[in-house]
N, C-alpha and C positions, 0 to 999 in steps of 0.2 A: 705741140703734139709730137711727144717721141714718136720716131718711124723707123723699122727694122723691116724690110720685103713683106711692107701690107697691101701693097695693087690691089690686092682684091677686094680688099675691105674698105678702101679709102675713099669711093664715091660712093657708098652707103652712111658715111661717119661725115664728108664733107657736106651733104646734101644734109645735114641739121646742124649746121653750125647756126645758131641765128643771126639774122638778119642784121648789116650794121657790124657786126663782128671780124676783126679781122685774123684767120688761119695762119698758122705757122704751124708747117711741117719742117720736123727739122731730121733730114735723112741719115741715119748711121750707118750707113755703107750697105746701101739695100743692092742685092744684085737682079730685082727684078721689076726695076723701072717705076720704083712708087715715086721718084722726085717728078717721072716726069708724068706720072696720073696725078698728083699733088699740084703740079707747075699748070696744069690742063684744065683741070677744075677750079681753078681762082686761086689757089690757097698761094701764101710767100713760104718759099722754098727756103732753108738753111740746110747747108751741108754740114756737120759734125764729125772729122775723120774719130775722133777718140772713139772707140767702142766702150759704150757704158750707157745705163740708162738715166743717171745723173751729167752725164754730160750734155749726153740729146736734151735732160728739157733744161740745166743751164745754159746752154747754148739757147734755147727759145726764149728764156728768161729777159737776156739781155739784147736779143735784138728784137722783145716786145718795146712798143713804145706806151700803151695804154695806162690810164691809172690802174686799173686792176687787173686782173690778169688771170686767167685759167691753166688748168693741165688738164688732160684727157687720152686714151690709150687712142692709137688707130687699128686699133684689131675689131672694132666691132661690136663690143661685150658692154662699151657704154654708152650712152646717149649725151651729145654735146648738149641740147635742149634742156636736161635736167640741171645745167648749169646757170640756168637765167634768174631764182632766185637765191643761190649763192650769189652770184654778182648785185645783187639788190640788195643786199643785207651789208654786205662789205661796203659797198660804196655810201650809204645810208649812215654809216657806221656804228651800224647793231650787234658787228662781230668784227673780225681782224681775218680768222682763217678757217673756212668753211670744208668741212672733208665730206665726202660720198660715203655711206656705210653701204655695200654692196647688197644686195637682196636677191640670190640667185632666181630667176625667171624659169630655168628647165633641170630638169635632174643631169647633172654629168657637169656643170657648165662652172662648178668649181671644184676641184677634186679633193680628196680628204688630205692631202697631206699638203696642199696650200691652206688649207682652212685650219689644220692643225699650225703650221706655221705661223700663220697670221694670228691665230691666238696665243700662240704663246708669245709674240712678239706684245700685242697690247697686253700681256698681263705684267709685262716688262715695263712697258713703254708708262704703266701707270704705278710702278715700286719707284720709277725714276722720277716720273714728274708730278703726278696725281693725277694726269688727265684719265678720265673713266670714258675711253673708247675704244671699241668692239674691231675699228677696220683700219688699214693702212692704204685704202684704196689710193689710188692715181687723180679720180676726178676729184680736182679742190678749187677753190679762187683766194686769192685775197689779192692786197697791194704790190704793184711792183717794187715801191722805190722801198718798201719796207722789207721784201723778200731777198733785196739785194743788200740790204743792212746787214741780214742774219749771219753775211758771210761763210756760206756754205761752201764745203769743201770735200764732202765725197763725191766722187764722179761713177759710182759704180749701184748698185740695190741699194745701198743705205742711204742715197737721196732726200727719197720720200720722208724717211723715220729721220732724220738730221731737221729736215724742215720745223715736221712737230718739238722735237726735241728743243731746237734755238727757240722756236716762240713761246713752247711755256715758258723755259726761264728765261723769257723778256718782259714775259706777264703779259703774254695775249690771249685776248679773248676767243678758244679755240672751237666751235661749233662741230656735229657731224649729223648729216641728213640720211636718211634711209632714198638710194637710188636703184631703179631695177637694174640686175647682174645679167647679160644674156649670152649666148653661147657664142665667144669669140670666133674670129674666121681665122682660120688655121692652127696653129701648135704654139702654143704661149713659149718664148726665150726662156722663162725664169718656172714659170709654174706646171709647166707640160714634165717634168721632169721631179723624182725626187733630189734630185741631187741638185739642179738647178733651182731648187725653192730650196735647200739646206745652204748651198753658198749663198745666197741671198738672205738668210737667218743668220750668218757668220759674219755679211755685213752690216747689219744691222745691230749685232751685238756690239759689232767693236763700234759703233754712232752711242749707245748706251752708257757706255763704259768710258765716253769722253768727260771729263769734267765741268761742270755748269761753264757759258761763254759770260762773253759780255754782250750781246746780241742787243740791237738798237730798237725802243719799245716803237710800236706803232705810231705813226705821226697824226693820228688823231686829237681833235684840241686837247687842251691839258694832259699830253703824254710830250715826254722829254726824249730827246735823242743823244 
């Protein structure tokens, strides 16, 4: 769970982690005390100095230890709970990498020019790889030891769109669910802003514009690494 000065939000989002799961908040230099409402409420605390949102959840990435593994915003706008049957499908192994399609719940709770952005991004994201989806949300699951294969290497917005990118051309099986969207606590870093949802479209272009990897297919029986 990336974490950017969400205190407020953070015992509303840890109190549905389910049960048996273990929390990683990983703080990107909050100056309002979320490591230690994070550290108070159960969750394992990473400190991340890098500023970036690809750093914060690589940074969670690798000091998970779980076979599978989750991402999730701490602002409030998603439900950790909706991620119980992503992790059953992954682990099942009925899919490789399961994405949230967000479903706004109240009027205002996602503003038009993250929505414009976000579509223009999938209509990118599917001339590049063929995958035919609608959302670049945050809440996703799949394998750790396979997400650590991809080799990912933006530390900044283009995170997310790098993840999907390495897996289709790895040949994974890439799912997306319809999850309710609700009204974040507080002012989004990236999408509270137009200009903060455009550089965030600028990173994402240039994760586009990489050339296919060699990315390591999922270690599912009869998949090779």
């Amino acid at each position: 769970m990336p974490c950017l000065d969400e205190a407020a939000a953070l015992p509303w989002v840890l109190a549905r982690v389910p049960a048996g799961w273990r929390a990683i908040v990983v703080d990107n230099g909050s100056t309002d005390g979320s490591a230690e409402v994070a550290r108070s409420l159960g969750a394992t605390v990473v400190h991340e100095p890098r500023r970036g949102f690809g750093a914060a959840c690589h940074a969670g990435l690798t000091a998970a230890d779980a076979d599978v593994v989750c991402f999730c915003d701490c602002d409030g706008s998603l439900d950790p709970r909706d991620l119980e049957p992503f992790v059953r499908d992954v682990a099942a192994g009925r899919t490789d990498l399961v994405l949230g399609r967000r479903r706004p719940q109240a009027r205002g709770t996602w503003p038009a020019h993250a929505r414009a952005g976000n579509l223009a991004l999938a209509r990118m994201l599917r001339r590049r790889t063929g995958l035919r989806l609608h959302d670049l949300g945050p809440l996703r699951a799949a394998r750790r030891a396979d997400l650590l294969a991809l080799a990912l290497t933006d530390r900044r917005s283009g995170y997310p769109l790098q993840m999907v990118v390495r897996a289709a051309d790895a040949g994974w099986r890439v799912e997306e669910r319809d999850v309710p969207y609700l009204p974040r606590t507080g002012k989004s870093k990236v999408t509270g802003t137009w200009r903060g949802t455009w550089q965030a479209v600028r990173d994402m272009r240039a994760v586009l514009a990489e050339p296919p990897g060699t990315a390591a297919r999922p270690t599912r029986e009869g998949w090779t690494r």
